[in-house]
ZARORO-270556 format. One record per residue (C-alpha): residue number from 1; x, y, z; residue in one letter. Coordinates in steps of 0.1 Angstrom, whole numbers. Layout:
! ZARORO-270556
> NUM  X  Y  Z  A
...
***
This chain:
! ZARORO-270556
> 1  1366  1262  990  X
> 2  1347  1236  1012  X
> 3  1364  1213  1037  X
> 4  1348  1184  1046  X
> 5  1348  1164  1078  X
> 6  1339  1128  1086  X
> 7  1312  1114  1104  X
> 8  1332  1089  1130  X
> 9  1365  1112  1138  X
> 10  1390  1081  1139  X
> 11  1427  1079  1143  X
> 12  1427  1068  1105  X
> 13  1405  1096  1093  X
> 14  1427  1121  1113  X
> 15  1456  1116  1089  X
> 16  1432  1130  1056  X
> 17  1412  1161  1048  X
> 18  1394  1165  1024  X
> 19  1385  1198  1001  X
> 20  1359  1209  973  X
> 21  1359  1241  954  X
> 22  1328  1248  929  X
> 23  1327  1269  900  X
> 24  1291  1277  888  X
> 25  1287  1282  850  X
> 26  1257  1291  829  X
> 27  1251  1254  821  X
> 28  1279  1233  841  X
> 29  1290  1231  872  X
> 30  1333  1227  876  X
> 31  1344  1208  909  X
> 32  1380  1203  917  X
> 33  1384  1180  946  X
> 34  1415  1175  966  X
> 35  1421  1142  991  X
> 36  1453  1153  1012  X
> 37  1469  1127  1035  X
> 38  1484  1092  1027  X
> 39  1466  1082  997  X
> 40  1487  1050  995  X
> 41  1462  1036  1019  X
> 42  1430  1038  1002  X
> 43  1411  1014  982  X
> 44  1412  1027  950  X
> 45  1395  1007  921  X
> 46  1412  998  890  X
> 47  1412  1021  858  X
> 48  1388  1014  834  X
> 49  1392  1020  794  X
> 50  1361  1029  792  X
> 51  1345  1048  816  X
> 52  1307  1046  817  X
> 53  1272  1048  840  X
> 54  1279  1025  867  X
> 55  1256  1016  899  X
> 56  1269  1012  937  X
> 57  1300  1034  936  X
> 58  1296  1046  971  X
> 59  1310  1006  978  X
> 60  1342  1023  977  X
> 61  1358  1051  979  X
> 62  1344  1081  956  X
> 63  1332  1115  953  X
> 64  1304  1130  954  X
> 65  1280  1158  949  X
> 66  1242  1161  959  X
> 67  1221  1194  943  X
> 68  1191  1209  952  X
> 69  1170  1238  942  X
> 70  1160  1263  967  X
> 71  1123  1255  983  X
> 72  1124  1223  960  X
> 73  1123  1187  972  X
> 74  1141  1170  943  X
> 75  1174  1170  940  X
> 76  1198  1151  921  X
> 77  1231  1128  931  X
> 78  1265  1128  914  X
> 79  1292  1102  924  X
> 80  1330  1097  906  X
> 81  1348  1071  911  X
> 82  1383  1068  909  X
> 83  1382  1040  883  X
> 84  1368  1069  859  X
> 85  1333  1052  864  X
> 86  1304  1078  873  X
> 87  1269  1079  886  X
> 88  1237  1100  883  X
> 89  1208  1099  899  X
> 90  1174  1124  899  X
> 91  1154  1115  935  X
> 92  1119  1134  937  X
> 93  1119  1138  974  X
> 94  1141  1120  1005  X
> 95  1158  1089  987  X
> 96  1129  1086  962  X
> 97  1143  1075  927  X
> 98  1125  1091  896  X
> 99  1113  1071  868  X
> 100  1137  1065  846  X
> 101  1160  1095  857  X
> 102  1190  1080  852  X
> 103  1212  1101  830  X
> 104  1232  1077  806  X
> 105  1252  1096  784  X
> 106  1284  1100  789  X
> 107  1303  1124  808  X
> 108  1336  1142  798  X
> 109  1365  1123  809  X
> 110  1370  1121  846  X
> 111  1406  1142  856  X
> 112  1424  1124  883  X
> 113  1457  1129  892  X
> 114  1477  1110  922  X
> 115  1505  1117  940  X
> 116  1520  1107  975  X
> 117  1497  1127  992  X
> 118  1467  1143  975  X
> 119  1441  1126  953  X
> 120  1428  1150  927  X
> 121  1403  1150  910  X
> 122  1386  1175  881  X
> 123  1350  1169  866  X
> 124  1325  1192  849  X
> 125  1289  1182  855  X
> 126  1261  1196  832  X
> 127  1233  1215  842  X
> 128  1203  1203  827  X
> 129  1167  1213  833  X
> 130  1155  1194  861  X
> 131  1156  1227  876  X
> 132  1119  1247  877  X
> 133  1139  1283  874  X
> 134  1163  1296  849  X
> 135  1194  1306  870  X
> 136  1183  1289  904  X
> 137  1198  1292  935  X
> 138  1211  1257  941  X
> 139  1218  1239  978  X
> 140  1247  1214  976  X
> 141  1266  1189  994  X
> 142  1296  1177  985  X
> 143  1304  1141  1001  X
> 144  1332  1117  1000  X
> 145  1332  1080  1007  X
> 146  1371  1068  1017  X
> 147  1373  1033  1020  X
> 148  1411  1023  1035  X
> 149  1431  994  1024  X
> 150  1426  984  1061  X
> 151  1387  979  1057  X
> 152  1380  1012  1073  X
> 153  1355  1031  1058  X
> 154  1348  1067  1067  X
> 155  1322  1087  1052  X
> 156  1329  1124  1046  X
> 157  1305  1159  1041  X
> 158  1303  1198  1047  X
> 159  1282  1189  1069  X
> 160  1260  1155  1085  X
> 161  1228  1167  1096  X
> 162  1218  1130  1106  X
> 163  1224  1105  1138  X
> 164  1242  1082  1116  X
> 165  1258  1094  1080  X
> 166  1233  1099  1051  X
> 167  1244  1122  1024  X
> 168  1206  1125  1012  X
> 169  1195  1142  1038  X
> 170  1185  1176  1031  X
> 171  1196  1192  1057  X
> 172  1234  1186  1051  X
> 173  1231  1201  1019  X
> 174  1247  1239  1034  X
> 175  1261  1253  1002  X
> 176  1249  1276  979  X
> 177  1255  1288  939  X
> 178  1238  1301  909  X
> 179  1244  1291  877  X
> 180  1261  1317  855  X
***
């Protein structure tokens, strides 16, 4: 299981942590995320009937997953919102969008489960072929954007290789799985 940690340690963040465990399949990937503290205060977005591709997530809080191939530059960007709303993105290098790389289709429903003091959430993510190698080794980060009723808003990883917080760099992206 993966713990992540925020960028800015504040009195606010203090009160959360945040975990990921992974669960590589032969053609998914299974992610169970867990937000422990006073969930009451976040900014959650309202439920939508119909959950779909949506842009800008990261405006609020969600969670996220970035994935890599080993000695590749692409990589590719999941984010799941609360609302049930997702987001993918394929980037061939550093924050540099693909042509049409957006993946549309839908996902299967997004499992999230509040109480008073954990935010869960299950999601299984396909595994498609915008990897060169059957079976590749695969570099992640998981990320978490927490946005607090109080405006606050904290941006969570495994790790934040950067001088201010940017998921996309590659160098935060310290875990590692194999399909199958």
């Amino acid at each position: 299981m993966d713990q992540l940690r925020p960028f800015a340690p504040t009195p606010a963040a203090a009160a959360f942590q945040i975990f990921c465990d992974l669960d590589f399949k032969a053609d998914a990937l299974e992610l169970r995320y867990r937000i422990q503290g006073p969930v009451d205060e976040l900014m959650l977005p309202m439920t939508v009937s119909n959950p779909h591709f949506r842009d800008e997530l990261w405006t609020t809080t969600c969670l996220e997953i970035f994935l890599q191939e080993s000695g590749q530059s692409a990589y590719e960007e999941w984010n799941f919102s609360p609302s049930g709303n997702w987001a993918y993105y394929h980037f061939e290098s550093y924050r540099q969008l693909s042509g049409g790389a957006l993946r549309l289709q839908p996902l299967e429903p997004l499992n999230w489960i509040k109480n008073d003091h954990q935010l869960l959430l299950q999601v299984k993510i396909p595994l498609y072929q915008s990897f060169t190698r059957e079976r590749p080794l695969l570099r992640y980060g998981v990320t978490a954007v927490v946005h607090l009723k109080s405006g606050e808003k904290q941006y969570w990883a495994m790790e934040h290789a950067g001088e201010k917080p940017d998921f996309h760099v590659a160098g935060s992206f310290k875990g590692e799985g194999r399909p199958g």
